[in-house]
C-alpha positions as a printed Julia matrix, in Angstrom:
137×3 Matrix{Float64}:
 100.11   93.06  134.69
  97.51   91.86  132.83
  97.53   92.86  128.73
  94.33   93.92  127.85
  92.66   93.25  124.46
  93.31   95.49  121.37
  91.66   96.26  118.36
  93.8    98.13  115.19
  92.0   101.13  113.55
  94.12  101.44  109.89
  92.8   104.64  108.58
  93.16  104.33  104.76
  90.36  106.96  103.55
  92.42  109.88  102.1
  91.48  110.97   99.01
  95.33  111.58   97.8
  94.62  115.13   96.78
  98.19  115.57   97.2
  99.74  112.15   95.63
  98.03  113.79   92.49
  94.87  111.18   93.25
  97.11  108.19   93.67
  95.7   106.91   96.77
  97.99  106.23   99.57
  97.51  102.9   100.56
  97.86  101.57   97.3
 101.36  103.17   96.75
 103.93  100.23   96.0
 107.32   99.83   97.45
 109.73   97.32   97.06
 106.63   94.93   95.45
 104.42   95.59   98.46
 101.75   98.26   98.75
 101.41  100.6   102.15
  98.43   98.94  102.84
 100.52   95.27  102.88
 103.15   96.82  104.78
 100.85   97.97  107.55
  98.16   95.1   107.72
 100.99   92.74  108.0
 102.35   94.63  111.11
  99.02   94.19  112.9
  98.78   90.79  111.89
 101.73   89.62  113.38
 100.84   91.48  116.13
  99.13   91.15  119.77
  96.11   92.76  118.62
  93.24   90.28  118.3
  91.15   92.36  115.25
  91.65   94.94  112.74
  89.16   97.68  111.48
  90.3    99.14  108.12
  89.13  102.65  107.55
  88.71  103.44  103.88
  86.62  104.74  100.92
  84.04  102.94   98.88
  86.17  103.58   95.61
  89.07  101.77   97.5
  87.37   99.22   99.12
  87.8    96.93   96.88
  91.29   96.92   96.25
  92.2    96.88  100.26
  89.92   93.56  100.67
  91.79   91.14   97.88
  94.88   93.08   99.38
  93.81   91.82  102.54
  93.18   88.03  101.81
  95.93   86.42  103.28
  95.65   88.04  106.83
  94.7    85.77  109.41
  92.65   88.2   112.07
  89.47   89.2   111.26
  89.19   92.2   109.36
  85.93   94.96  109.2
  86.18   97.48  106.73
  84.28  100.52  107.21
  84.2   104.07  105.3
  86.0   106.68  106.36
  84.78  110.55  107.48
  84.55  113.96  105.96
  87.62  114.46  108.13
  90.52  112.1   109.61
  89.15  112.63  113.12
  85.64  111.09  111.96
  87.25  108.24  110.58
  88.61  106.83  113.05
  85.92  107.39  114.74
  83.46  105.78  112.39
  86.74  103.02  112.66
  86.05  102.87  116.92
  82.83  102.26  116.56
  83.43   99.14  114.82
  85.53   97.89  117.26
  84.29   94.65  119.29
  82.85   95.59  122.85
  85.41   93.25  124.26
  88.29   95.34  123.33
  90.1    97.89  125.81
  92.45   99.19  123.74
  92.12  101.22  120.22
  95.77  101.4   118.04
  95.19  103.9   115.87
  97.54  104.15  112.87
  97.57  105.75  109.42
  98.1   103.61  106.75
 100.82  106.19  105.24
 102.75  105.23  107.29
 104.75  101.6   106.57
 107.69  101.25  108.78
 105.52  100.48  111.96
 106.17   96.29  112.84
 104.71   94.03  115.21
 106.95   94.85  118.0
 106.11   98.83  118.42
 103.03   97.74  118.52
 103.1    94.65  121.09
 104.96   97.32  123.21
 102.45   99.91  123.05
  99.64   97.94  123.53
 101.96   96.61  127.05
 102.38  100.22  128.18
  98.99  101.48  127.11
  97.76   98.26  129.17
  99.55   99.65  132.26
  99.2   103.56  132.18
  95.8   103.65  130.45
  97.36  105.02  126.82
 100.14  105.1   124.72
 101.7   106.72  121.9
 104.72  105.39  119.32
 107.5   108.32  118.95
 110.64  108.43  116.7
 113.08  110.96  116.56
 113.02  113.36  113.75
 116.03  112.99  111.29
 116.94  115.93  109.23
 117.83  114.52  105.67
């Protein structure tokens, strides 16, 4: 089977209307914002670039964040809703790439190896999708 090339689409636009305006991305934990959490995940990854979807008051912010990643990184501004930023995201995806992982950037626990699996099986049946069981706390 032959892995086909993937590109990472990090939607990081929200406004945090519900964080009370802290945006999401730049929420620490354990000395390392979301953002670092996530980008580091994809860098380590088999994906061969990332597109970071975000705001122009946060752009800033996620690029010196960004600085040490080795892949090469577009940043691009985010939609009036989620599903037009990642699409806005997709369209700055390189023609040679076959593959689009889509992630939020609220969410930090994903690492390199969900998503060198996913791209594998998304490779094979045409699309993929990470799942976790749901644990009542």
């Amino acid at each position: 089977m032959c892995i086909k090339k993937a590109c990472a689409v990090i939607a990081a636009a929200g406004s945090g209307r519900r964080m009370g305006g802290i945006s999401k991305p730049n929420i620490e934990i354990l000395g390392k914002t979301l953002f670092e959490y996530v980008l580091e995940a994809f860098d380590r990854s088999s994906v061969s670039e990332i597109v970071v979807v975000c705001s122009e008051d946060n752009e800033a912010s996620l690029r010196a964040l960004a600085g040490n990643i080795a892949k090469p990184i577009t940043f691009t501004r985010g939609g009036a809703t989620r599903a037009e930023s990642v699409a806005n995201g997709i369209s700055c995806a390189s023609k040679e790439c076959e593959i689009i992982c889509t992630h939020d950037c609220a969410r930090p626990f994903v690492t390199a190896k969900m998503i060198d699996k996913t791209v594998k099986e998304a490779s094979f049946h045409g699309a993929a999708c990470v799942c976790s069981p749901v644990t009542d706390t």
